[in-house]
Kinemage of the C-alpha trace (Angstrom):
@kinemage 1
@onewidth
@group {chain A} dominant
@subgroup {mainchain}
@vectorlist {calphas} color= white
{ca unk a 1} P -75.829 13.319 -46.146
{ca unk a 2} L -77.831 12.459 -43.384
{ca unk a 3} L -75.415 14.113 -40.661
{ca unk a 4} L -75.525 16.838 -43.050
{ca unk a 5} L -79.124 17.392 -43.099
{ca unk a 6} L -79.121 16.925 -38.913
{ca unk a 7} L -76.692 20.296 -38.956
{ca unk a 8} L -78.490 22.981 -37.135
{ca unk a 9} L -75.791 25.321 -35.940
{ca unk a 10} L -75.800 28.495 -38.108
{ca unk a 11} L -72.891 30.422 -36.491
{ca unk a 12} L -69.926 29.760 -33.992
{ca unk a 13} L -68.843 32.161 -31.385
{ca unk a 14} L -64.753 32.370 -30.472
{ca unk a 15} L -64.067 32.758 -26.901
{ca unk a 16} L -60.521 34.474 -27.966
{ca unk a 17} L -57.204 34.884 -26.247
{ca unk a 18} L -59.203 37.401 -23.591
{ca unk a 19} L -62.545 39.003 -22.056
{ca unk a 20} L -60.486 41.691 -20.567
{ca unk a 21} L -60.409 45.210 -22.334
{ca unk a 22} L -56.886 46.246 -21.428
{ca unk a 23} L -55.054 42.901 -22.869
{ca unk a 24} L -57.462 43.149 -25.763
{ca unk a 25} L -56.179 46.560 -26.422
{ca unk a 26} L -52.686 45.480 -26.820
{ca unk a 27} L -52.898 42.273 -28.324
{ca unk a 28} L -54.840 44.321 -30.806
{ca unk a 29} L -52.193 46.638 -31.133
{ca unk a 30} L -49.371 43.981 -30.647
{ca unk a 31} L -50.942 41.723 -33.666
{ca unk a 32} L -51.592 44.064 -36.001
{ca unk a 33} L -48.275 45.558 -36.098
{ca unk a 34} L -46.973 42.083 -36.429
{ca unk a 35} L -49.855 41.205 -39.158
{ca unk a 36} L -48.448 44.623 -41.287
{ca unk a 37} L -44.911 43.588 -40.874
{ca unk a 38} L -45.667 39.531 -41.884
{ca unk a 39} L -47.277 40.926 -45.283
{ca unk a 40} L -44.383 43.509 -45.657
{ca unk a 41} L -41.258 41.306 -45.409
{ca unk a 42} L -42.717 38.281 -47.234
{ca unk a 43} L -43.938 40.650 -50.224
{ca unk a 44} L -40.313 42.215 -50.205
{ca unk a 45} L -38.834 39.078 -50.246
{ca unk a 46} L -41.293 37.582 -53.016
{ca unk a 47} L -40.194 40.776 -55.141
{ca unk a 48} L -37.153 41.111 -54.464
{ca unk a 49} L -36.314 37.202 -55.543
{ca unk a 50} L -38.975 37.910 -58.821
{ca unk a 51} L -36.800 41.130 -59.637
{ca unk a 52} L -33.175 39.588 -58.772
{ca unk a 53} L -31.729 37.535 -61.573
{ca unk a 54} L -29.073 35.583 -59.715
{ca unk a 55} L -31.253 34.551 -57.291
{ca unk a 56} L -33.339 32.727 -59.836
{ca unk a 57} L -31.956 28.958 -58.173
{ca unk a 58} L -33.867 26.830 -56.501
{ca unk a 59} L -33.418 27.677 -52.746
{ca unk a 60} L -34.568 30.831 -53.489
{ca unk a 61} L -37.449 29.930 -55.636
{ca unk a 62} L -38.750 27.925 -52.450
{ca unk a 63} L -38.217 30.573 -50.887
{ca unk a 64} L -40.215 33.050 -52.527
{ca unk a 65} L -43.147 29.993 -52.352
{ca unk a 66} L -42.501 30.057 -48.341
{ca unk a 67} L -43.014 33.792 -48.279
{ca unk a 68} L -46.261 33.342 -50.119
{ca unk a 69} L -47.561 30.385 -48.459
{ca unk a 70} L -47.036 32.609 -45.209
{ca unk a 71} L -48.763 35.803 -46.007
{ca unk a 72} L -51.772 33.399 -46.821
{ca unk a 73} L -51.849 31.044 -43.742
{ca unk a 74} L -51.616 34.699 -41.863
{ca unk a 75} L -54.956 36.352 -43.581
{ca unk a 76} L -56.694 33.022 -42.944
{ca unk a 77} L -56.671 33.735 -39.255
{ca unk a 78} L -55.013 36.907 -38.085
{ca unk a 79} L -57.366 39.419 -39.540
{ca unk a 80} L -60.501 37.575 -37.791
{ca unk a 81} L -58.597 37.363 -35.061
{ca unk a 82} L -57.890 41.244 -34.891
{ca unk a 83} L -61.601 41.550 -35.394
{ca unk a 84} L -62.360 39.399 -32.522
{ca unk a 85} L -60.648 42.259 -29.879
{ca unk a 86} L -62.730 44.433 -31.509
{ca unk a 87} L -66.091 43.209 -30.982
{ca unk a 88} L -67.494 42.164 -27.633
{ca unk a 89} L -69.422 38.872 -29.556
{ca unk a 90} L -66.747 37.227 -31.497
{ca unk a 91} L -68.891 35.375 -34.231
{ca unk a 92} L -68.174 33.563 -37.741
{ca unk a 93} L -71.046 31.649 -39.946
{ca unk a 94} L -70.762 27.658 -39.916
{ca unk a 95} L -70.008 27.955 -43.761
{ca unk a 96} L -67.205 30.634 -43.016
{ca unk a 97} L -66.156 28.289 -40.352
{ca unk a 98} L -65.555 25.557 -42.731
{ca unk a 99} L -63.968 27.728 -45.526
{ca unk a 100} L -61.476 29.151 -42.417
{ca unk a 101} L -60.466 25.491 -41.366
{ca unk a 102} L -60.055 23.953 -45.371
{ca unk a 103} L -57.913 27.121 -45.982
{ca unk a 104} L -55.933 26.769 -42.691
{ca unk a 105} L -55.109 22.805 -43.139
{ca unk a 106} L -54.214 23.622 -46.657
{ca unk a 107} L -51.756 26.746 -46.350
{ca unk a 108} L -50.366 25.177 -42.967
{ca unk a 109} L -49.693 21.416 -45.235
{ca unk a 110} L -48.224 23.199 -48.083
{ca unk a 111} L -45.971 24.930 -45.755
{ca unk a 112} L -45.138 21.543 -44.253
{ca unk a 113} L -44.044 19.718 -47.550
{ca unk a 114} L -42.397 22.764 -48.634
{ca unk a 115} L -39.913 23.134 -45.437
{ca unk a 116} L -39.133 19.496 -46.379
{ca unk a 117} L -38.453 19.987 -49.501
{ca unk a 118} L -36.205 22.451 -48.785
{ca unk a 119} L -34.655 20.347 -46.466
{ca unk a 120} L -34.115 18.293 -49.378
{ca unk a 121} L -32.647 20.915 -51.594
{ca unk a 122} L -30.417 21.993 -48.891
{ca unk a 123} L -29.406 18.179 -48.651
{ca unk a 124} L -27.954 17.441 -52.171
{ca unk a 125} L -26.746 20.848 -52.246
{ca unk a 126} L -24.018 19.792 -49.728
{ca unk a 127} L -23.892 16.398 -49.807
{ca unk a 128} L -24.109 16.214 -53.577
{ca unk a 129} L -23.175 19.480 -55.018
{ca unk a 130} L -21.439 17.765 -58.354
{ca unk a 131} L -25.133 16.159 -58.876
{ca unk a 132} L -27.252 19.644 -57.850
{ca unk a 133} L -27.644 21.331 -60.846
{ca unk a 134} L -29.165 17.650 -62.289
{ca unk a 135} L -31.119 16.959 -59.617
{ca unk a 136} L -32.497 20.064 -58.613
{ca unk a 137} L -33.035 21.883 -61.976
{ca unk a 138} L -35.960 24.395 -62.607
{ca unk a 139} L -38.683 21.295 -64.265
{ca unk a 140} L -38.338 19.575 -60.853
{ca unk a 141} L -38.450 22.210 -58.617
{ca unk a 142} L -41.511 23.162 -60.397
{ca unk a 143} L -43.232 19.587 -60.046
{ca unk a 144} L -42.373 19.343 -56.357
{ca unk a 145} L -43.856 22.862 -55.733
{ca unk a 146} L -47.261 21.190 -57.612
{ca unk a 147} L -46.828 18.312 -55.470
{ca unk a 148} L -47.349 20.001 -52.452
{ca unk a 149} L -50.041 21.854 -53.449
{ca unk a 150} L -51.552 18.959 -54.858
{ca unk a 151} L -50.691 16.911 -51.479
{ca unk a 152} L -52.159 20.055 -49.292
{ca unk a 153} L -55.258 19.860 -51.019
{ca unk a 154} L -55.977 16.060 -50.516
{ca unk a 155} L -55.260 16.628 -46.921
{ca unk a 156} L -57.598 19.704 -46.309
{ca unk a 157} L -60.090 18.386 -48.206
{ca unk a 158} L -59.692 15.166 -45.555
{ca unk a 159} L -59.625 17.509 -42.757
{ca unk a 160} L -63.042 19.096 -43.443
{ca unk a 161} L -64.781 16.218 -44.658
{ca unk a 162} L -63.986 14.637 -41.192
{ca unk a 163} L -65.628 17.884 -39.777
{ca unk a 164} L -68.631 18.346 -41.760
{ca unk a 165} L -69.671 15.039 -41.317
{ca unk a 166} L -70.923 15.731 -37.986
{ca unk a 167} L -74.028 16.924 -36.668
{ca unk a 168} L -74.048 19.869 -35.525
{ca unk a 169} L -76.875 20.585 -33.249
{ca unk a 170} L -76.372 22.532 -29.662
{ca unk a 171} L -73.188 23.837 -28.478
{ca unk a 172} L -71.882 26.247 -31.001
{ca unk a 173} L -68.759 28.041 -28.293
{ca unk a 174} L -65.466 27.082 -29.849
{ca unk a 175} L -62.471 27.913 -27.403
{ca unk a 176} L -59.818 30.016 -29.601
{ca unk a 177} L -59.800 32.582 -32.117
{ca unk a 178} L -60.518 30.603 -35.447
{ca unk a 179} L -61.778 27.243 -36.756
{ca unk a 180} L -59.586 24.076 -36.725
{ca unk a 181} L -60.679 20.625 -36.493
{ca unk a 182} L -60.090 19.847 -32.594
{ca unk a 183} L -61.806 22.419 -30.807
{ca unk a 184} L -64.779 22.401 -33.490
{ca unk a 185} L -65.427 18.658 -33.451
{ca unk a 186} L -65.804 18.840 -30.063
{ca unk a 187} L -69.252 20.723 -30.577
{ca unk a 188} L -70.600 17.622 -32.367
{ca unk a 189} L -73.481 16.113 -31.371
{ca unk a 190} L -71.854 12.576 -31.724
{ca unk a 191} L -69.050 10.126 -31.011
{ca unk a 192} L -66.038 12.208 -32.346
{ca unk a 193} L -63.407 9.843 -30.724
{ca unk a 194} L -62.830 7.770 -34.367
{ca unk a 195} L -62.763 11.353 -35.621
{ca unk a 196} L -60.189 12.340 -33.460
{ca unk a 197} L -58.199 9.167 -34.505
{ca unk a 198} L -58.262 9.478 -38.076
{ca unk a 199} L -57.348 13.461 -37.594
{ca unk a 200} L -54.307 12.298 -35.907
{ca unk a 201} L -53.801 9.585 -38.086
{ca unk a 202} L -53.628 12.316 -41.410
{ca unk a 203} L -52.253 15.652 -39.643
{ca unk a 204} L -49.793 13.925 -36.470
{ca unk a 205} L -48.366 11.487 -38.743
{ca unk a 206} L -47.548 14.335 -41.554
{ca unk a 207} L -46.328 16.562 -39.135
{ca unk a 208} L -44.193 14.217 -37.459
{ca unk a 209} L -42.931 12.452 -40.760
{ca unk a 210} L -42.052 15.340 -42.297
{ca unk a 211} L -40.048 16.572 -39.472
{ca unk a 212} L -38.575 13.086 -38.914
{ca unk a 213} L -37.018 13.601 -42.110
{ca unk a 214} L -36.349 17.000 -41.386
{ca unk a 215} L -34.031 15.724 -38.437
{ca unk a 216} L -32.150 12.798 -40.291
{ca unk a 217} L -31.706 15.505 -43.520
{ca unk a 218} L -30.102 18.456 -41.159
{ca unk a 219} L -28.566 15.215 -39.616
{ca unk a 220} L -26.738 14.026 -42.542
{ca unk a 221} L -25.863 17.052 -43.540
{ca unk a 222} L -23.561 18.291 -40.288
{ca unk a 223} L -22.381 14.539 -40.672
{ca unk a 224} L -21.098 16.040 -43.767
{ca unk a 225} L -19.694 19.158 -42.977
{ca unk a 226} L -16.563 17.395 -41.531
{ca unk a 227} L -15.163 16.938 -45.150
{ca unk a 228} L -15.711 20.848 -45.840
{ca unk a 229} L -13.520 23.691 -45.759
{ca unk a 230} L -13.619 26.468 -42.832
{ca unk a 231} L -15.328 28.726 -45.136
{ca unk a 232} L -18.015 26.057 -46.783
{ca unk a 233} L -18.953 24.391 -43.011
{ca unk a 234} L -19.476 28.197 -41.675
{ca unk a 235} L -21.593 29.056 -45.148
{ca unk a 236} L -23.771 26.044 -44.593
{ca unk a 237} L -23.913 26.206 -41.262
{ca unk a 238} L -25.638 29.556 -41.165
{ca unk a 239} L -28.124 28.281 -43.818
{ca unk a 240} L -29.111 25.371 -42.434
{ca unk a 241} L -29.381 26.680 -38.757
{ca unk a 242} L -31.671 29.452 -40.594
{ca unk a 243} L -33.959 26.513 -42.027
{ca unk a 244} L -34.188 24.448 -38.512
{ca unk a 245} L -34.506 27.348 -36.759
{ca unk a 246} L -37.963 27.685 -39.145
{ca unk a 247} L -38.575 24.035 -38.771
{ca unk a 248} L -38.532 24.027 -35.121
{ca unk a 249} L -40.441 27.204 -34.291
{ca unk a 250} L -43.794 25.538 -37.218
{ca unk a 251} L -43.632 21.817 -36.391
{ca unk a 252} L -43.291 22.375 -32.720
{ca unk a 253} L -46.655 23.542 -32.173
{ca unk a 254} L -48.219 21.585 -34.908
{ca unk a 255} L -46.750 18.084 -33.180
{ca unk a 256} L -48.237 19.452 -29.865
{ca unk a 257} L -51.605 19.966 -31.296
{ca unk a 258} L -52.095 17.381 -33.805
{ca unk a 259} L -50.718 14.226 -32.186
{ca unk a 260} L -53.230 13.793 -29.795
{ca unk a 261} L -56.479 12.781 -30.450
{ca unk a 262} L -59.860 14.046 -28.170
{ca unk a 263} L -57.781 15.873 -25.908
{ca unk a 264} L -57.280 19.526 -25.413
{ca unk a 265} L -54.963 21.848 -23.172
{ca unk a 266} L -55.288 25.929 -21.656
{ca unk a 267} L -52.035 25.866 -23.233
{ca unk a 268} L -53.195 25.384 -26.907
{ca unk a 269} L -54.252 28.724 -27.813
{ca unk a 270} L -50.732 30.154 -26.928
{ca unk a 271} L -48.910 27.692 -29.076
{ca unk a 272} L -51.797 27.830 -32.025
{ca unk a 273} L -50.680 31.991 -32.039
{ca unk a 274} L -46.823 30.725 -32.474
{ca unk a 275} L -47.385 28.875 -35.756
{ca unk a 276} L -50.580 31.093 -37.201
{ca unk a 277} L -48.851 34.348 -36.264
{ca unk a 278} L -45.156 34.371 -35.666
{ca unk a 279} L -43.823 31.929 -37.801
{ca unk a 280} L -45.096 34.113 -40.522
{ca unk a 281} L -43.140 37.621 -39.681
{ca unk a 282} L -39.948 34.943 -38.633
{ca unk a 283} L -39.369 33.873 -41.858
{ca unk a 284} L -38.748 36.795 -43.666
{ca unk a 285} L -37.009 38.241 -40.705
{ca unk a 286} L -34.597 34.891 -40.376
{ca unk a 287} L -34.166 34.347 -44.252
{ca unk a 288} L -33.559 38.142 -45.169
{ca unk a 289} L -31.605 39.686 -42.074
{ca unk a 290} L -28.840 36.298 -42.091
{ca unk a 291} L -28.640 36.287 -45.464
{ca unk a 292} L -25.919 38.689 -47.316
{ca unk a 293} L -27.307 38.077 -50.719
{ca unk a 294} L -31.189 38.669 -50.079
{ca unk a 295} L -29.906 42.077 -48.198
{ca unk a 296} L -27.841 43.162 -51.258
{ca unk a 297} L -30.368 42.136 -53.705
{ca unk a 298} L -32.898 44.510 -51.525
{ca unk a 299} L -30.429 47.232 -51.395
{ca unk a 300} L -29.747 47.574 -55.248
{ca unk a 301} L -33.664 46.984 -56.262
{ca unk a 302} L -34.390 50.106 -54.093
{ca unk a 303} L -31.815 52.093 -55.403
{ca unk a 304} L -33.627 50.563 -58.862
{ca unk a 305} L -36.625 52.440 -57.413
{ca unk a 306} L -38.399 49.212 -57.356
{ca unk a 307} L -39.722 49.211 -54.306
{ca unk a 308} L -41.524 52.543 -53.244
{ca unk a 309} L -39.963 53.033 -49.780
């Protein structure tokens, strides 16, 4: 309470990606085109799933929970961001901050446990498809999906406890375009090194875990493909590379920023606009375009008149 009561910044002010007006122009451009197109495809492909009775399984369920786990994690930053090139003082309230970082951590987790499960469903699938239907039926798909919610709450709630328990009390310039626990615990008015541990300690080691047993999953599962037919190695094939391909593009950046404690590179606002804004418009865009049956399904719902374009 007491570092609490010391907190005397009101406001934080973003540096952003640039100063100059002609890059801020078309990243503006550039990002809001992307933003429109990330809330597009992941509504199509929640509605088209919702609408589609044979894709009522459990891949696709998770899917439809990816697609709305990424339109959120986009609005938490993108549209602030896209206010940022318009405004010469790029400013957010210390409370705003906060809510923009709990938000972030929670989204971005959920996401995280989500692509694992997946991974998971994808697993017995393949490896166990006599056992699927019993070990992958709606109840459990449903508790797993409650889990992670569940699991992405306990970790953003660690996330900004770690951060509000800092004074805040001078410096108030954060070094990117939104709030996240490295570049705004380095405005604290403390020792932020055991910080900086235990951040590692809760988002590294989840990040890493999870994609640890991302790797030995996809692992065991081209192990398995050997014992397939031509036509069921190509089929999985093409889903799972779809999935790592996901994987690889959110966990990269993620283990890059998160695994290191009290440190901090030029390079990390690049790699922060990977996971926060084109991971989002690549899911839809990898799931829907290399998949035959999300394409039909799209196809006949518009010639349902379902969608209005």
């Amino acid at each position: 309470m007491d570092a609490l009561n010391q907190t005397r910044v009101t406001e934080f002010v973003f540096l952003g990606l640039t100063d100059d007006w002609v890059p801020k122009v078309f990243f503006f451009m550039a990002f809001s085109a992307i933003y429109v197109l990330t809330l597009w495809g992941n509504i199509l492909i929640m509605v088209t799933i919702i609408f589609t009775e044979h894709l009522h399984n459990p891949m696709y369920f998770f899917l439809s929970n990816l697609s709305f786990i990424d339109v959120c994690h986009s609005s938490v930053t993108v549209p602030k961001m896209l206010e940022g090139f318009l405004l010469k003082r790029k400013t957010i309230s210390f409370d705003n901050c906060i809510a923009q970082l709990f938000f972030l951590h929670l989204f971005a987790c959920a996401e995280i446990f989500l692509l694992t499960i997946m991974a998971y469903d994808r697993y017995v699938a393949i490896c166990r498809p006599l056992h699927y239907t019993n070990v992958m039926n709606m109840r459990v798909c449903i508790q797993l999906v409650i889990a992670l919610w569940l699991g992405g709450t306990v970790h953003s709630l660690v996330q900004t406890f770690l951060t509000i328990r800092l004074p805040y009390c001078g410096p108030n310039i954060i070094d990117s375009y939104f709030c996240d626990v490295p570049p705004v615990i380095k405005l604290a008015c403390a020792d932020t090194y055991l910080t900086g541990v235990l951040m590692v300690s809760n988002s590294g080691i989840i990040s890493l875990t999870c994609f640890l047993a991302l790797v030995t999953s996809y692992t065991v599962i081209l192990v398995s493909l050997r014992k397939q037919s031509a036509e069921g190695r190509w089929k999985a094939l093409s889903t799972c590379s779809a999935h790592f391909m996901v994987v690889a593009l959110f966990f990269g950046p993620c283990i890059f920023i998160y695994t290191r404690p009290d440190t901090s590179f030029s390079l990390d606002k690049v790699v922060s606009v990977f996971y926060t804004v084109i991971t989002p418009l690549l899911n839809p865009l990898i799931y829907s375009l290399r998949n035959e049956e999300v394409k039909s399904a799209i196809k006949h719902l518009r010639h349902r008149q379902v969608f209005f374009v």
